[in-house]
C-alpha positions as CSV (number, residue, x, y, z in Angstrom):
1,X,-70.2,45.8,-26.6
2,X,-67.2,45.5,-25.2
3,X,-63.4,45.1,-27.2
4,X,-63.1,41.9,-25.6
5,X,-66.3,40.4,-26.0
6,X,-66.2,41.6,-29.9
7,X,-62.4,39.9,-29.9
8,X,-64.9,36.9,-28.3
9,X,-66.7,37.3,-31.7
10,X,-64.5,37.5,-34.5
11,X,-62.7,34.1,-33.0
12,X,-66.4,32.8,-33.3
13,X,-66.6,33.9,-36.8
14,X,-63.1,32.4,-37.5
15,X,-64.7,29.3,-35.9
16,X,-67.2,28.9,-38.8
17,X,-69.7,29.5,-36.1
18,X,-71.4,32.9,-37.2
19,X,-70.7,33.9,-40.7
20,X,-71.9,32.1,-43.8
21,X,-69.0,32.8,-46.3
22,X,-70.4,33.0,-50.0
23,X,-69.0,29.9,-50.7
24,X,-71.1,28.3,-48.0
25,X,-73.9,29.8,-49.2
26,X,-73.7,29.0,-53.1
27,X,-72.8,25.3,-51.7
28,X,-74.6,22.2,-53.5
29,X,-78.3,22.3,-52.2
30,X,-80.2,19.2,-51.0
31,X,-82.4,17.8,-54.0
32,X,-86.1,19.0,-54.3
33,X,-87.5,16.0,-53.0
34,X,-85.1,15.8,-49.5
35,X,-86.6,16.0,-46.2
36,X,-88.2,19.0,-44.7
37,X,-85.2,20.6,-41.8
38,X,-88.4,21.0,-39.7
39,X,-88.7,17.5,-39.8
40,X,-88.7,15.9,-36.4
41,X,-85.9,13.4,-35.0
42,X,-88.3,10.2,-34.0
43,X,-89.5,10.1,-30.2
44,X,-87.1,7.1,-29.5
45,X,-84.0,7.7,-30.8
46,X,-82.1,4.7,-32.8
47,X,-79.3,3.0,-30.8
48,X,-75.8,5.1,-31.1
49,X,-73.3,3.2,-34.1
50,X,-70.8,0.9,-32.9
51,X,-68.2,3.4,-34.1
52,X,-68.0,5.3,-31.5
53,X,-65.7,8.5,-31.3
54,X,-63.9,9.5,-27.7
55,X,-65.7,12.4,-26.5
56,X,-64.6,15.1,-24.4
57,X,-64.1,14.7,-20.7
58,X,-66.8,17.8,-20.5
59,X,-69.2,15.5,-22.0
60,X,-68.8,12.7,-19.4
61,X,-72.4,11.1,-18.6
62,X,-73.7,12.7,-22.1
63,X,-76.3,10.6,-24.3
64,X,-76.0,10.8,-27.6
65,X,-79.1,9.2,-28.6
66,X,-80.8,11.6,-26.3
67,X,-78.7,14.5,-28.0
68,X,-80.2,13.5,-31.4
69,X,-83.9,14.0,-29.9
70,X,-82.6,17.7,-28.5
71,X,-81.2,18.4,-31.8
72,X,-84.8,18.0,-33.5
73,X,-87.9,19.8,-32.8
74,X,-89.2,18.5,-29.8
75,X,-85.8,19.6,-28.3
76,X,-83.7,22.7,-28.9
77,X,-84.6,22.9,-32.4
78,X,-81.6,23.2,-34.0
79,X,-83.3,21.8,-36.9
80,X,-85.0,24.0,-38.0
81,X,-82.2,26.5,-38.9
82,X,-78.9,23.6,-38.9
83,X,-80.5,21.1,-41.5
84,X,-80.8,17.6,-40.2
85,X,-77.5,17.2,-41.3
86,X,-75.7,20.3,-39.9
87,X,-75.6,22.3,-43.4
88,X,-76.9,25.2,-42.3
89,X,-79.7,24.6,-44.8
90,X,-82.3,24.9,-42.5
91,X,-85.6,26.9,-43.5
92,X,-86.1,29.0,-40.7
93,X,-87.2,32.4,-41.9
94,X,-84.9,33.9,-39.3
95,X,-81.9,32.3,-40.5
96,X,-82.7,30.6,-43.8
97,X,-79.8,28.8,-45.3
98,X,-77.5,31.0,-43.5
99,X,-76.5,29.3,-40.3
100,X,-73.4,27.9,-39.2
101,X,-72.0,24.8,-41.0
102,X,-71.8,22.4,-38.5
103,X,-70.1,19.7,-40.1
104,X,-67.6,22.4,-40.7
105,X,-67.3,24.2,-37.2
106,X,-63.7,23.9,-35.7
107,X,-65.5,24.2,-32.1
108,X,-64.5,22.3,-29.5
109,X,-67.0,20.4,-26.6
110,X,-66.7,24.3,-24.8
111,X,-67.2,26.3,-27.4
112,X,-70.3,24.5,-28.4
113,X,-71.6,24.2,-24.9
114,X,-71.3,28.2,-24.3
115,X,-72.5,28.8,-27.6
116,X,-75.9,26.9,-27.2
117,X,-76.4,27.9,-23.7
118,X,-75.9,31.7,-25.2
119,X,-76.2,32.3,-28.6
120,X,-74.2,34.8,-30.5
121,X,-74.9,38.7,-29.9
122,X,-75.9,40.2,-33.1
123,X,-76.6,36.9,-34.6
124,X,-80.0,34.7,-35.3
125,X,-78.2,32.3,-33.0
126,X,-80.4,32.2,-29.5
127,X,-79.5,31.4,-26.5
128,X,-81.0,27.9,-24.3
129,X,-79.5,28.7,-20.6
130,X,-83.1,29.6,-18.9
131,X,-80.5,32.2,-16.8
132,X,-78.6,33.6,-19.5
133,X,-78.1,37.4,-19.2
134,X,-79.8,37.1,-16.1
135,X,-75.9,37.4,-14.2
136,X,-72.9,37.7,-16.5
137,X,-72.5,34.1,-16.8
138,X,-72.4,34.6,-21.0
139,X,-69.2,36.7,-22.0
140,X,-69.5,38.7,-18.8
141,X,-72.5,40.2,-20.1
142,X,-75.8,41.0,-18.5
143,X,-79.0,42.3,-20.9
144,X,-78.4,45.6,-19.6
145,X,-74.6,45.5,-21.6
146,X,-76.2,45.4,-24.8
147,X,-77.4,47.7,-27.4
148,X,-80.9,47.6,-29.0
149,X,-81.2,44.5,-31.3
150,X,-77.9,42.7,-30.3
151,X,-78.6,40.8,-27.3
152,X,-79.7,37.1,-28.4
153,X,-82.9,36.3,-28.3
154,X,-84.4,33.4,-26.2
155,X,-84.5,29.7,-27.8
156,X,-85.9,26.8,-26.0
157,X,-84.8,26.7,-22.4
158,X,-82.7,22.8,-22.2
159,X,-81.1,21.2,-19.4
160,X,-77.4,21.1,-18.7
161,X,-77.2,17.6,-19.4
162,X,-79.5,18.3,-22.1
163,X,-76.9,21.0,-23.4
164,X,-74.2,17.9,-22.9
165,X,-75.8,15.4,-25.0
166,X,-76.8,18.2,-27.5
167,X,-72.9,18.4,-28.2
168,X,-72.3,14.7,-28.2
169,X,-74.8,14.2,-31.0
170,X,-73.0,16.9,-33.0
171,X,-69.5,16.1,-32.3
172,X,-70.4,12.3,-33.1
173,X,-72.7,12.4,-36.0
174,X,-72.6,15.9,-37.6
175,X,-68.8,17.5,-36.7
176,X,-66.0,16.9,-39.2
177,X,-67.9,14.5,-41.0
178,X,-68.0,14.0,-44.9
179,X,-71.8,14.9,-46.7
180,X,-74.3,12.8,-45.4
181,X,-74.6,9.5,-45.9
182,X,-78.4,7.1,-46.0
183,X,-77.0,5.8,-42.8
184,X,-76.5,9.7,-41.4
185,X,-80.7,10.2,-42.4
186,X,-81.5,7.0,-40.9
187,X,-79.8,8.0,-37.5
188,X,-81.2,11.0,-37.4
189,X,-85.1,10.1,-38.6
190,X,-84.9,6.4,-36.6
191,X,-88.0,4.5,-37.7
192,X,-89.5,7.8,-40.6
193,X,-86.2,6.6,-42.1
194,X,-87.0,4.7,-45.2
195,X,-89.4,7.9,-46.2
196,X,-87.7,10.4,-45.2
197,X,-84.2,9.4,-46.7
198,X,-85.1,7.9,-49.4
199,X,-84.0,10.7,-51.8
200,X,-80.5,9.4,-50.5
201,X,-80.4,5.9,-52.5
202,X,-81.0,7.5,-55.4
């Protein structure tokens, strides 16, 4: 790998992207009883909040309400090693409570957007640009750049726009945001809400 694509790295890591600090790690964990990360966002996604934030001129034409459905398992999965709620809780064996805080990523709308299309090198973090590594289009990098066991591995191929509302969803409901809330759950599980949050009106 390349001094400038490892440079590329370490401002990831500085990012809260790709290194779980032991802090992060030893952080409060969910109670017993909350919701499986596997848990799937419903198949109609609740109507966005009223309180909406600005997004990035990147993101123009993105859907968050579709980016919530991408965010669960019948999209890109980021469920399954995020959390619902970004916490990096996750219980994907490959990344087990170990990925990247979301709610505490310093990312911008770019970063995110070159980060899901593909992944981290070295990391658990896959890539979801069908073409990545294919041409250099990720960090100048082709699969024949890499050494054994650092290129990413393949996640679930998603759609540019796909990839857009993806970000929206995060940077809306998940980015820079306090610990989840009931009305967080309820966004995120729609209509399983009442069940699957529940552990929150306790």
């Amino acid at each position: 790998m390349s001094l400038l694509n490892r440079k590329s790295l370490a401002l990831l890591v500085a990012a809260g992207l790709v290194a779980v600090t032991p802090l992060a790690l030893n952080a409060a964990q969910p109670p017993a009883n909350a919701p499986a990360a596997e848990t799937a966002a419903p198949a109609e996604a609740p109507a966005a909040d009223a309180t909406a934030i600005e997004l990035d001129p990147l993101l123009a034409g993105a859907d968050v309400n579709r980016g919530v459905v991408v965010y669960g398992s019948r999209g890109g999965n980021c469920v399954s090693c995020h959390g619902w709620d970004g916490n990096g809780l996750g219980k994907n064996p490959r990344s087990e409570g170990a990925a990247a805080l979301l709610r505490d990523s310093g990312l911008d709308a770019q970063g995110f957007i070159e980060i899901i299309s593909c992944g981290i090198p070295g990391t658990p973090m896959p890539y979801h640009d069908a073409q990545a590594y294919k041409d250099d289009r990720c960090y100048g990098m082709t699969k024949a750049d890499f050494e054994e066991g650092q290129m990413p591995h393949k996640g679930k191929s998603l759609k540019s726009e796909d990839i857009l509302s993806l970000v929206a969803y995060i940077q809306t409901h998940i980015q820079g945001k306090p610990k989840a809330t009931y009305e967080d759950c309820a966004f995120y599980f729609g209509a399983s809400a009442e069940k699957a949050c529940a552990f929150l009106k306790k």
